[in-house]
Backbone as a chain_set.jsonl record, in Angstrom:
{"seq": "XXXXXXXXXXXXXXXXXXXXXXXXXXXXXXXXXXXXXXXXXXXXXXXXXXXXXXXXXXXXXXXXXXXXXXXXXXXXXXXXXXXXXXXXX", "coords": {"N": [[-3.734, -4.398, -3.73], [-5.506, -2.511, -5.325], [-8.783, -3.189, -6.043], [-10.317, -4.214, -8.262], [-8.166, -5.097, -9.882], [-5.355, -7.08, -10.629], [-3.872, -9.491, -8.779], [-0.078, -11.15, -8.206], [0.709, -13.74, -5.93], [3.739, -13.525, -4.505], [5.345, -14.216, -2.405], [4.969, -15.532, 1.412], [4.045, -14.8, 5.054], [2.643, -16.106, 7.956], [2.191, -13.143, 9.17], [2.466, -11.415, 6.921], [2.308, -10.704, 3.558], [3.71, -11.039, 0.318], [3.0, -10.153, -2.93], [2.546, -8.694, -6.503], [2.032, -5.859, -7.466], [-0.981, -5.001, -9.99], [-1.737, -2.917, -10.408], [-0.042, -0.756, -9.658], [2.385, -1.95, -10.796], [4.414, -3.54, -9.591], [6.296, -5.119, -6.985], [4.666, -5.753, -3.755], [4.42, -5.419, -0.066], [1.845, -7.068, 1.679], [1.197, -6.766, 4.918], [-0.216, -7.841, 8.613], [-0.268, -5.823, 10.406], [1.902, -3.211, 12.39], [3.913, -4.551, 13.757], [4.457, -6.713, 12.197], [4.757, -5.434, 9.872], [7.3, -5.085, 10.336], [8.755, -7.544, 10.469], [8.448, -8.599, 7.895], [10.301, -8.625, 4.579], [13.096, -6.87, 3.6], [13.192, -3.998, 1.262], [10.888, -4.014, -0.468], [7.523, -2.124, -0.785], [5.5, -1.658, 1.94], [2.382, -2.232, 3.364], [0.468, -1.636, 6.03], [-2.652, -3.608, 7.342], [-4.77, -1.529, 8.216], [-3.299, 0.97, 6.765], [-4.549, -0.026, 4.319], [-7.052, 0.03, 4.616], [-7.762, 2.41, 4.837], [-6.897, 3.264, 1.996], [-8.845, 1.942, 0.644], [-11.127, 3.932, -0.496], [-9.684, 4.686, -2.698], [-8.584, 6.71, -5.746], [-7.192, 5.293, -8.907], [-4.784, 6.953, -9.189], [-4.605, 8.189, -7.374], [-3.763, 6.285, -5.473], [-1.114, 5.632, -6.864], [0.26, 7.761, -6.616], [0.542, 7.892, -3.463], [1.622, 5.478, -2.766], [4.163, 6.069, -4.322], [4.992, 7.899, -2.437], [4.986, 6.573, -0.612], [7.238, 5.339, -0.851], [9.758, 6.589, -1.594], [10.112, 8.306, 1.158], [9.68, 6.035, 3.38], [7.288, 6.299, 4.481], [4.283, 5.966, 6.312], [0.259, 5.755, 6.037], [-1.505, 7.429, 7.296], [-3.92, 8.904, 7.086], [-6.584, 10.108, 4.646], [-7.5, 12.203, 2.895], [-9.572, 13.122, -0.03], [-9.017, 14.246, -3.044], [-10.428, 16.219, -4.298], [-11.311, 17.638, -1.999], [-9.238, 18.807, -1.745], [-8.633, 20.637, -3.326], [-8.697, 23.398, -3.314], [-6.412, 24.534, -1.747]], "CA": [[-4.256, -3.114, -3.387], [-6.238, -2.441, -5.983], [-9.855, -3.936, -5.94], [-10.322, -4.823, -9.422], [-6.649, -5.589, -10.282], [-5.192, -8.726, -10.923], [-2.261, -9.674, -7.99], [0.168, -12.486, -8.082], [1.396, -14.242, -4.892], [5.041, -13.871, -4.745], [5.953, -15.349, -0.729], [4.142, -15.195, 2.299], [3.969, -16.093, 6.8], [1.515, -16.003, 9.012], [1.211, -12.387, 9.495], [2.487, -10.603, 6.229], [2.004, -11.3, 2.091], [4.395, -10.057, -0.641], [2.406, -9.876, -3.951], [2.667, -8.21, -7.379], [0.281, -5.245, -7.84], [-0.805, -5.003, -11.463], [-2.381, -1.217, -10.22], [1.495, -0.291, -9.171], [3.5, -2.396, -11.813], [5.79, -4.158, -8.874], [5.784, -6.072, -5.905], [4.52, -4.521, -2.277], [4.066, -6.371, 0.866], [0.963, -6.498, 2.627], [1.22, -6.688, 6.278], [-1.082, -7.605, 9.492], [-0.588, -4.912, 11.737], [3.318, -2.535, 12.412], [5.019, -5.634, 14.091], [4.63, -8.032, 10.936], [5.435, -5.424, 8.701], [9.014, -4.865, 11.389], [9.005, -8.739, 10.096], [8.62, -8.223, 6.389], [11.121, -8.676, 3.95], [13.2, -5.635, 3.56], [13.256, -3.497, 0.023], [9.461, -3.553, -0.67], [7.082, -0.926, 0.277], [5.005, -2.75, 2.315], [0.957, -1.536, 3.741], [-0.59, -1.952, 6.874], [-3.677, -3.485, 7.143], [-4.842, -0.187, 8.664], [-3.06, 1.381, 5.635], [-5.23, -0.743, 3.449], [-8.292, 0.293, 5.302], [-7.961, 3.769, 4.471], [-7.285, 3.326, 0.588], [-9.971, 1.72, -0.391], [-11.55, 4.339, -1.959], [-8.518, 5.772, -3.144], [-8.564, 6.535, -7.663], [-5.936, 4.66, -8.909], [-3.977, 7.754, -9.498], [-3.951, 8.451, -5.837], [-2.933, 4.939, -4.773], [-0.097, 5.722, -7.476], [0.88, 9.091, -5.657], [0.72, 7.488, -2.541], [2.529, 4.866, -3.252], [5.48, 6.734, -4.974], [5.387, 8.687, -1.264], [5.652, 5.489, 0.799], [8.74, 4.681, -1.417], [10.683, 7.928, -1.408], [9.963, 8.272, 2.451], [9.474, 4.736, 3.701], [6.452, 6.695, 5.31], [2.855, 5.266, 6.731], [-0.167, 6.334, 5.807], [-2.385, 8.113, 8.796], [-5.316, 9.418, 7.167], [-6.502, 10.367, 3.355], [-8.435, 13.234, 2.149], [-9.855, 13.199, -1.191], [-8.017, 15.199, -3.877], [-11.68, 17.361, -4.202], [-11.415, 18.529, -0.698], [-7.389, 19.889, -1.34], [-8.028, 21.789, -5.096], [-8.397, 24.729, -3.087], [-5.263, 24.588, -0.968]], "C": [[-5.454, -2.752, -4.248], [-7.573, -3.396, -6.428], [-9.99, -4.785, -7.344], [-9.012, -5.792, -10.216], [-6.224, -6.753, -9.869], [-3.598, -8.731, -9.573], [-1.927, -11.188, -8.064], [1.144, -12.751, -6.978], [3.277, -14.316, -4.926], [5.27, -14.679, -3.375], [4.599, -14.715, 0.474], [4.437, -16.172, 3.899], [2.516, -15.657, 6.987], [0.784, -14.411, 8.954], [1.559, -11.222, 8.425], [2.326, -11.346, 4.792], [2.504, -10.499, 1.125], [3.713, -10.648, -1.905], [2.492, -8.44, -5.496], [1.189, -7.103, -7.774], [0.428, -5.119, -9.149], [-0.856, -3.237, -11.242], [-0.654, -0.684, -10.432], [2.682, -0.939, -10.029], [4.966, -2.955, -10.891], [5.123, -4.418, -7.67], [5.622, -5.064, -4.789], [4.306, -5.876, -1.163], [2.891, -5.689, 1.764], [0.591, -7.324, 4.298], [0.369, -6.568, 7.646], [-1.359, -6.157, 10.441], [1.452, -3.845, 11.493], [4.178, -3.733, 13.234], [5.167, -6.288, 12.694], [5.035, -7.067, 9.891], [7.145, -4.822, 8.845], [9.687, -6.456, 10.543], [9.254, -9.203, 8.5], [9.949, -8.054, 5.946], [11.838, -7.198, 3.594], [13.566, -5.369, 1.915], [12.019, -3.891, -0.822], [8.727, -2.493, -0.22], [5.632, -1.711, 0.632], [3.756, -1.614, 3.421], [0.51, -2.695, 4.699], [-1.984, -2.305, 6.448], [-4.886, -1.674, 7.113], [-5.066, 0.944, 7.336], [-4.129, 1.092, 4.314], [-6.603, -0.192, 3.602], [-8.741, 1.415, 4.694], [-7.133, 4.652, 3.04], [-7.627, 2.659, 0.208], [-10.283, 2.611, -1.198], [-10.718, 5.07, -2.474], [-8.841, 5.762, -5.032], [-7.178, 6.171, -7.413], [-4.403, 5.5, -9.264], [-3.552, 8.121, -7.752], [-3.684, 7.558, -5.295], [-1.179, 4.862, -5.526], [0.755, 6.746, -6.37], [1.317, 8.803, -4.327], [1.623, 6.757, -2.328], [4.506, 5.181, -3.401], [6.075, 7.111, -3.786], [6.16, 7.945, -0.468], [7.141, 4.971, 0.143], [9.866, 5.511, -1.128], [10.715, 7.881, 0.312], [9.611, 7.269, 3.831], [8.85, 5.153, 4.705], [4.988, 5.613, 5.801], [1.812, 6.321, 6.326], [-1.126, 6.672, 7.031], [-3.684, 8.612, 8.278], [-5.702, 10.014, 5.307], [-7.627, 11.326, 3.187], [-9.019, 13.443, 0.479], [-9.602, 14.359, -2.157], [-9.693, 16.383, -4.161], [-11.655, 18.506, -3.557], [-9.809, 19.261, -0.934], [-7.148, 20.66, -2.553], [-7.97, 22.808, -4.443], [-7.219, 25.066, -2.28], [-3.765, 25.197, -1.857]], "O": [[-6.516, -2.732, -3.627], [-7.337, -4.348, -7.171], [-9.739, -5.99, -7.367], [-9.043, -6.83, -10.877], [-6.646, -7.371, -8.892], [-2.582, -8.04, -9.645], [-2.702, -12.144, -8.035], [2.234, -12.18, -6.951], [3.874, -15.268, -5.429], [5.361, -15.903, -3.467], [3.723, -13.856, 0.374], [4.779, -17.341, 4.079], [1.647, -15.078, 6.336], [-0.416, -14.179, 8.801], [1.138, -10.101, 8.711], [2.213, -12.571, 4.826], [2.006, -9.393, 0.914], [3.883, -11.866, -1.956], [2.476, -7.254, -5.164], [0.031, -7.315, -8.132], [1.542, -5.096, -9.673], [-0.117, -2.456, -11.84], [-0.282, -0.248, -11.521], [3.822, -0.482, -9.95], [6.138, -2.871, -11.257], [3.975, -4.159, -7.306], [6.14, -3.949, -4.727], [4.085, -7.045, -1.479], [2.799, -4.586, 2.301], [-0.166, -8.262, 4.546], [0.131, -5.416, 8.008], [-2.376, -5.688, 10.952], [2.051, -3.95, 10.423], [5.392, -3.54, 13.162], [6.293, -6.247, 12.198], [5.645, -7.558, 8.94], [7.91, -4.358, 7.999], [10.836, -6.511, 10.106], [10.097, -9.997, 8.083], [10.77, -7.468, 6.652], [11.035, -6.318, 3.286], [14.119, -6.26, 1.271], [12.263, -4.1, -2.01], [9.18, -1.855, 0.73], [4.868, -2.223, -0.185], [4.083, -0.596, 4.03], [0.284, -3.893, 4.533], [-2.569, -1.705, 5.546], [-5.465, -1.062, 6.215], [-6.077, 1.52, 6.933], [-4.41, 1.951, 3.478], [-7.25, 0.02, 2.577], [-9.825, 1.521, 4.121], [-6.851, 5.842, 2.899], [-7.043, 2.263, -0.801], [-10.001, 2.531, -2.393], [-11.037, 6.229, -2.739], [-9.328, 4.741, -5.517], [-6.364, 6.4, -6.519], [-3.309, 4.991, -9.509], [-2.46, 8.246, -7.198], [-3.167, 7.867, -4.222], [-0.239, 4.27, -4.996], [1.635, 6.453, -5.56], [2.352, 9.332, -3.923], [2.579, 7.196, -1.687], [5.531, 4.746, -2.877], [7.282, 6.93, -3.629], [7.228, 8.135, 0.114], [7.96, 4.278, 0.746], [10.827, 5.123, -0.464], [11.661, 7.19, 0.688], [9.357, 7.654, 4.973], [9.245, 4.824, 5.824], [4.981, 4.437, 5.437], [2.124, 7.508, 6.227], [-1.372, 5.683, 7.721], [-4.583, 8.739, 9.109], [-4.654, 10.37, 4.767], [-8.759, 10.923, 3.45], [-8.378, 14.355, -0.044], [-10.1, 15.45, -1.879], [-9.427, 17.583, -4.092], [-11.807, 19.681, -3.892], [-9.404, 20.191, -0.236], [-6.095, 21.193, -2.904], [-7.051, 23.516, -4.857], [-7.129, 26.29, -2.188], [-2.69, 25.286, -1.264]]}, "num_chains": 1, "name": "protein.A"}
C-alpha cells in the first residue's frame, strides 16, 4: 500500500497477493477486482484494486485510519476526501 514502504510477499494466485505492509505493521491482501478478493484467504483485510486506486494519495495516517475501518467493519472503500476538506464538519 504504501508507495515508499518496504512490502514482503507472503502467498499469492493469479488474481489476488497477500503481503506484509511495513506502513500498517501486518499482513493485508491485495486483490484484482470483488470476485478475487470473494477468493482471498479469509482473516486479512484485503484492498481492491479500485480500493488501491483511490489511496494513493492518502498520508500515511489516513491509510492507518482507513485501514483500522476496513478491519472493524470488513467495509470497502467508495470514495476519499481529504482530511482538509472535513476540518469543518
Amino acid at each position: 500500500m504504501k508507495r515508499s514502504g518496504r512490502k514482503r510477499l507472503l502467498t499469492a494466485s493469479a488474481v489476488w497477493i497477500a503481503i506484509f505492509s511495513e506502513e500498517l505493521q501486518e499482513p493485508i491482501v491485495l486483490a484484482r477486482d470483488d470476485e478475487a478478493a470473494k477468493a482471498a484467504p479469509a482473516g486479512f483485510v484485503i484492498y481492491t484494486e479500485a480500493e488501491v486506486a483511490l489511496l494513493l494519495t492518502a498520508t500515511p495516517e489516513e491509510l492507518r485510519e482507513v485501514h483500522k475501518a476496513k478491519r472493524f467493519f470488513s467495509g470497502f472503500v467508495v470514495g476519499c476526501v481529504p482530511k482538509s476538506e472535513t476540518s469543518g464538519i
